[in-house]
C-alpha positions as CSV (number, residue, x, y, z in Angstrom):
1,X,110.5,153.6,105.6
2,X,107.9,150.8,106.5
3,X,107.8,150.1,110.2
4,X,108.4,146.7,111.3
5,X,105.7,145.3,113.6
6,X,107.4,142.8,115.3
7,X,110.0,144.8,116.1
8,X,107.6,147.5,117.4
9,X,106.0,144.7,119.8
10,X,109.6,143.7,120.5
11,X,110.4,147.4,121.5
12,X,107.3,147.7,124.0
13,X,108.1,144.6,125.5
14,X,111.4,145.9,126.8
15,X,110.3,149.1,127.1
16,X,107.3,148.1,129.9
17,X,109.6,145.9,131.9
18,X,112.6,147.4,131.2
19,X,115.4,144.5,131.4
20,X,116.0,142.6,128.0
21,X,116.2,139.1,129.5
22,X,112.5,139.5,131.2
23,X,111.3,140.6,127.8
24,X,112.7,137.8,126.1
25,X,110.9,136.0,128.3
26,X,107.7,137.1,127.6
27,X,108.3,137.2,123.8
28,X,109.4,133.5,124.3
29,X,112.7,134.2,122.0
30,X,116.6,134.3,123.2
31,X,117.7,137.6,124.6
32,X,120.3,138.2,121.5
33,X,117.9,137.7,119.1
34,X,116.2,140.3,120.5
35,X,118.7,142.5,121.2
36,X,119.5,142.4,117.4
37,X,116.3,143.6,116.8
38,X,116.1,146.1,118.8
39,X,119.5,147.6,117.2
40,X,118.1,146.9,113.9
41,X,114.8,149.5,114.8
42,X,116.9,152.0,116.1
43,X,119.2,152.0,113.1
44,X,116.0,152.2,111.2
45,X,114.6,154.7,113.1
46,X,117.8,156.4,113.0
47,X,117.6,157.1,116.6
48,X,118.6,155.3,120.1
49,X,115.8,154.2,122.2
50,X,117.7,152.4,125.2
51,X,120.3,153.4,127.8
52,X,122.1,150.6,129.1
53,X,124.8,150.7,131.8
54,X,125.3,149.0,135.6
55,X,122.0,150.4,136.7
56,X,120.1,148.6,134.2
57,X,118.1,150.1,131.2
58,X,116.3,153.1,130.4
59,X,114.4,154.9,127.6
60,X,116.0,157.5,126.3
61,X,113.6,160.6,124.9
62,X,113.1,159.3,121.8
63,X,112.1,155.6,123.3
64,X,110.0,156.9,126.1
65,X,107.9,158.8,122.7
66,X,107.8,155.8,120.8
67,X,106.4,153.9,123.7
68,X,103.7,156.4,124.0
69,X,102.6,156.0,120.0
70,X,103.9,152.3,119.5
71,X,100.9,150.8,121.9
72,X,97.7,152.6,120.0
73,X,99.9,151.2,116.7
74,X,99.9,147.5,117.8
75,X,96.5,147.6,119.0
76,X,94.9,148.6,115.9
77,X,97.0,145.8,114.2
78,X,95.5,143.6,116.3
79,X,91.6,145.0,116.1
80,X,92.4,144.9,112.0
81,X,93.5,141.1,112.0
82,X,90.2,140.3,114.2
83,X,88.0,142.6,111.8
84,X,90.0,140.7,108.9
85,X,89.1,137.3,110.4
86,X,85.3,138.0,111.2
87,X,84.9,138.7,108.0
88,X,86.5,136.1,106.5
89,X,84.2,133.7,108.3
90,X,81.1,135.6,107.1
91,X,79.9,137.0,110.8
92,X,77.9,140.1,111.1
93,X,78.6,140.2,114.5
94,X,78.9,143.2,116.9
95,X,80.7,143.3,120.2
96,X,79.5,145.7,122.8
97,X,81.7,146.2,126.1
98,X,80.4,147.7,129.5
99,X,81.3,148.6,133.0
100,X,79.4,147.2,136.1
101,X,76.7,148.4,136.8
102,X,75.8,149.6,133.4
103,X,72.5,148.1,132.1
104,X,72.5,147.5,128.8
105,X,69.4,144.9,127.9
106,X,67.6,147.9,126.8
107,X,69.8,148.9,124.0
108,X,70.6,145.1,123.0
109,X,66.9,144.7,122.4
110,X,66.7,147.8,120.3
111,X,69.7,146.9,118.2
112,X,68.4,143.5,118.0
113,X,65.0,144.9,116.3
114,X,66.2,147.2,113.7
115,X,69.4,143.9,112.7
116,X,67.5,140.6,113.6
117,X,70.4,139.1,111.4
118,X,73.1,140.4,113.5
119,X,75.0,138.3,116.6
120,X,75.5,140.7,119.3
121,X,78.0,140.1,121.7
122,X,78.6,141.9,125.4
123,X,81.7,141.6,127.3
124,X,82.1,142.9,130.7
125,X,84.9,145.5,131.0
126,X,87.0,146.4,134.2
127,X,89.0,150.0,134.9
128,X,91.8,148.5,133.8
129,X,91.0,147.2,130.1
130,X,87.9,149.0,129.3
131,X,90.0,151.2,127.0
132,X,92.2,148.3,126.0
133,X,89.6,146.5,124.4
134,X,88.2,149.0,122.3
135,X,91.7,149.9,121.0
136,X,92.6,145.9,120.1
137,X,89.2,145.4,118.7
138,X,87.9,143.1,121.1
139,X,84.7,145.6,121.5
140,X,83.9,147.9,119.0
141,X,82.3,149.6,121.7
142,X,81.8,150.1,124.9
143,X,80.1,151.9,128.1
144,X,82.8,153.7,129.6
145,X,83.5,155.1,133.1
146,X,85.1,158.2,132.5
147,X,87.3,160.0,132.2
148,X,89.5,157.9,130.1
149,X,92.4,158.0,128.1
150,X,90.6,159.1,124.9
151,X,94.0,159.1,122.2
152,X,92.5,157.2,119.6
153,X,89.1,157.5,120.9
154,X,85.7,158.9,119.8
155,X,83.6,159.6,123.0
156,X,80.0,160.3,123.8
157,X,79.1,161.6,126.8
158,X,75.3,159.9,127.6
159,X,74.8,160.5,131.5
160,X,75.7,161.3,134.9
161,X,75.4,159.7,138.0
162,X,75.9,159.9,141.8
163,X,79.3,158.4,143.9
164,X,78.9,156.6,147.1
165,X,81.1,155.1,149.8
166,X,81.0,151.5,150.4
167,X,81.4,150.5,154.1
168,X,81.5,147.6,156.6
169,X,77.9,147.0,157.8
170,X,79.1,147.7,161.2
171,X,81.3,150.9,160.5
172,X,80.8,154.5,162.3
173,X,79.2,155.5,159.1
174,X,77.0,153.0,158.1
175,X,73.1,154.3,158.3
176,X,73.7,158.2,157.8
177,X,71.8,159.6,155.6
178,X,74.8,160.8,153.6
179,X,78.3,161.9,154.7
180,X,81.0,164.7,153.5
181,X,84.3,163.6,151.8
182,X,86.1,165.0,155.3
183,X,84.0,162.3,157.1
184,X,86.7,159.8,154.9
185,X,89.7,161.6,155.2
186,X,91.2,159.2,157.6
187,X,89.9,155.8,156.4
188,X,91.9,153.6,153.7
189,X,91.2,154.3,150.2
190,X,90.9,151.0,148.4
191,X,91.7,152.2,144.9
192,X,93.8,154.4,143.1
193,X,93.8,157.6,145.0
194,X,93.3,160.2,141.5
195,X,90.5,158.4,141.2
196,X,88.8,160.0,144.0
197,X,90.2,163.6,144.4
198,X,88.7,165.2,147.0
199,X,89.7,162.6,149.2
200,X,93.2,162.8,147.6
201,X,93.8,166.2,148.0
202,X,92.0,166.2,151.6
203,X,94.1,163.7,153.0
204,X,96.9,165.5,151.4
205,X,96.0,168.8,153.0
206,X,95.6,166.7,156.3
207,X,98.5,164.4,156.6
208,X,101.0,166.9,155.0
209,X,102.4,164.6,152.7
210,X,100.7,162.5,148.9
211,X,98.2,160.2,150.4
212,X,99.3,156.9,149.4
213,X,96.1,153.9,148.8
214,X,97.5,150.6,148.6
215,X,97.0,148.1,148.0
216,X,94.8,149.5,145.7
217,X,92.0,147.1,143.9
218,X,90.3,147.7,140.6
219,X,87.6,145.0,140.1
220,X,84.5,145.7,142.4
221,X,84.9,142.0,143.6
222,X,87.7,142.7,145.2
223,X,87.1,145.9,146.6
224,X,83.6,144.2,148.5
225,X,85.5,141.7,149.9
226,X,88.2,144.4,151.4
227,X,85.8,146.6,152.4
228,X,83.6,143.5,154.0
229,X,86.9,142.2,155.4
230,X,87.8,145.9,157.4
231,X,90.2,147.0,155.0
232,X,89.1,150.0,153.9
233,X,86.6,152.0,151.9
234,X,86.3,152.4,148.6
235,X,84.0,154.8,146.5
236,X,81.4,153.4,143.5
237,X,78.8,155.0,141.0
238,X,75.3,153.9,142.4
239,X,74.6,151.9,140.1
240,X,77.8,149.6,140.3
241,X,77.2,149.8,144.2
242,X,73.3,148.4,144.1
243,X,74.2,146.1,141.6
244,X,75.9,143.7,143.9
245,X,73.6,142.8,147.0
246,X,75.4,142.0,150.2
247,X,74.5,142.3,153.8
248,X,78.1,142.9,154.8
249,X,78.3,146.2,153.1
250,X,76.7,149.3,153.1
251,X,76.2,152.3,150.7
252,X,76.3,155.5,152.1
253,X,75.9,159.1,149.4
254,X,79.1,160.8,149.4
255,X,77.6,164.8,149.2
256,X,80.5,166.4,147.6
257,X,82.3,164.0,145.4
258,X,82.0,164.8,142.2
259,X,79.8,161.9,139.8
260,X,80.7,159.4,137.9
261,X,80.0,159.8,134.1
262,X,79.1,157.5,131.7
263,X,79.9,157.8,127.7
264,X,80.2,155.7,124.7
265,X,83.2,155.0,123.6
266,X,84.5,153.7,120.1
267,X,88.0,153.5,117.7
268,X,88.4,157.4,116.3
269,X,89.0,155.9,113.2
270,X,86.1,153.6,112.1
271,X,83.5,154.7,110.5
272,X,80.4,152.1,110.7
273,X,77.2,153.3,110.2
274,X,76.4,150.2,112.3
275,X,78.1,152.5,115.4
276,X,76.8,155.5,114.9
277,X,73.2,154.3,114.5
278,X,74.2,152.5,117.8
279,X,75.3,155.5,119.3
280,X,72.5,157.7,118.2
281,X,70.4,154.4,120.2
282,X,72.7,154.6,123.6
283,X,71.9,158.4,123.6
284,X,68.0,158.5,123.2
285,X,68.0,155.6,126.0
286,X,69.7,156.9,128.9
287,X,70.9,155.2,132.1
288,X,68.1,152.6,131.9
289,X,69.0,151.4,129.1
């Protein structure tokens, strides 16, 4: 049995929102028409993927795995029709995706020496898409901030650097030398709290109850201007922190939060010399690349 695309994409719409009529919505088609497809993949599948009653609607076991293996399906549909396309226009082009504060002039030039021929591209990546874009092809690869979701993934480690807390110019803090993840426990946490969790499991310990950071803020842009504003705190690799200068805000070295790492990041299941000689250029460069 061939699996039906649209009907996959149909599936993960009213799987992520959960309520047929918002799907529709989204998919810009009538709600029957979708809920006729929907019946036709399960009869396909041979399985039921939605429970529907006066609470509203829920995956069912065999939905809620579907879900988890429909999304890396679509997205390499979509990274094959772009690869398709490119081609078919005749570009040698290569797309390289990065985080903020990760330099990557360095490795551009070098790429650009050994392929004068080839248009490189760079495309700067936030928390919340940096794996995305790999998987849909918009990159076909990128500096990551891990850890990551790697399903799919090929990773490289390449380097390690330090984690500091952004604060108001005029906080308590501002002008130590460096400060202990304890010294935090009490401010605001102005992103998701796993993504810092010393403090987590500190403020945990401390307020006797899952520390809960909201609202939490994934672009650095944001999180200046809360952190300017007296919002909160949040917590940055170095080099994301010194790469935006502002006298409002202060950097301050965290001395036992563990550091940010770096790696290289492409689709598990290309095969381009093109990103392994890449790669192989990312890892003799380090973080000054």
């Amino acid at each position: 049995m061939d699996v039906d695309l649209r009907k996959l994409r149909y599936f993960v719409a009213v799987a992520e929102l959960l309520h047929f009529g918002r799907a529709a919505e989204r998919l810009h088609i009538a709600q029957p028409v979708l809920s006729r497809q929907i019946r036709a993949l399960e009869r396909e599948l041979g399985v039921g993927l939605f429970v529907r009653d006066k609470r509203g609607t829920e995956l069912t076991a065999a939905g809620d795995r579907l879900l988890t293996d429909a999304r890396p399906l679509l997205d390499a549909a979509q990274a094959l029709r772009r690869r398709v396309a490119q081609a078919a226009r005749g570009q040698d082009r290569f797309t390289i995706g990065f985080m903020p504060g990760v330099a990557v002039a360095g490795v551009l030039r070098a790429l650009a020496e050994r392929h004068p021929r080839l248009t490189v591209d760079v495309v700067r990546l936030s928390s919340d898409d940096q794996v995305e874009m790999i998987r849909d092809g918009r990159v076909d690869v990128a500096f990551l901030r891990l850890p990551v979701d790697t399903r799919g993934l090929q990773i490289r480690p390449l380097w390690e650097e330090p984690r500091v807390a952004m604060l108001p110019a005029t906080h308590r803090l501002a002008g130590k030398e460096h400060i202990g993840v304890a010294d935090l426990a009490d401010e605001h946490l102005l992103q998701a709290a796993d993504s810092v969790p010393e403090w987590r499991d500190l403020a945990t310990e401390l307020r006797t109850g899952t520390p809960v950071a909201l609202p939490v803020f994934t672009a650095v842009e944001e999180k200046l201007e809360h952190v300017a504003a007296g919002h909160g705190v949040a917590v940055l690799p170095l080099s994301a922190a010194t790469a935006y200068v502002r006298t409002d805000v202060v950097h301050v070295p965290v001395r036992d939060i563990a550091p940010n790492q770096v790696g290289l990041g492409w689709d598990a299941s290309r095969h381009d010399v093109l990103i392994s000689e890449f790669a192989s250029i990312a890892e003799g460069m380090g973080p000054v690349g």
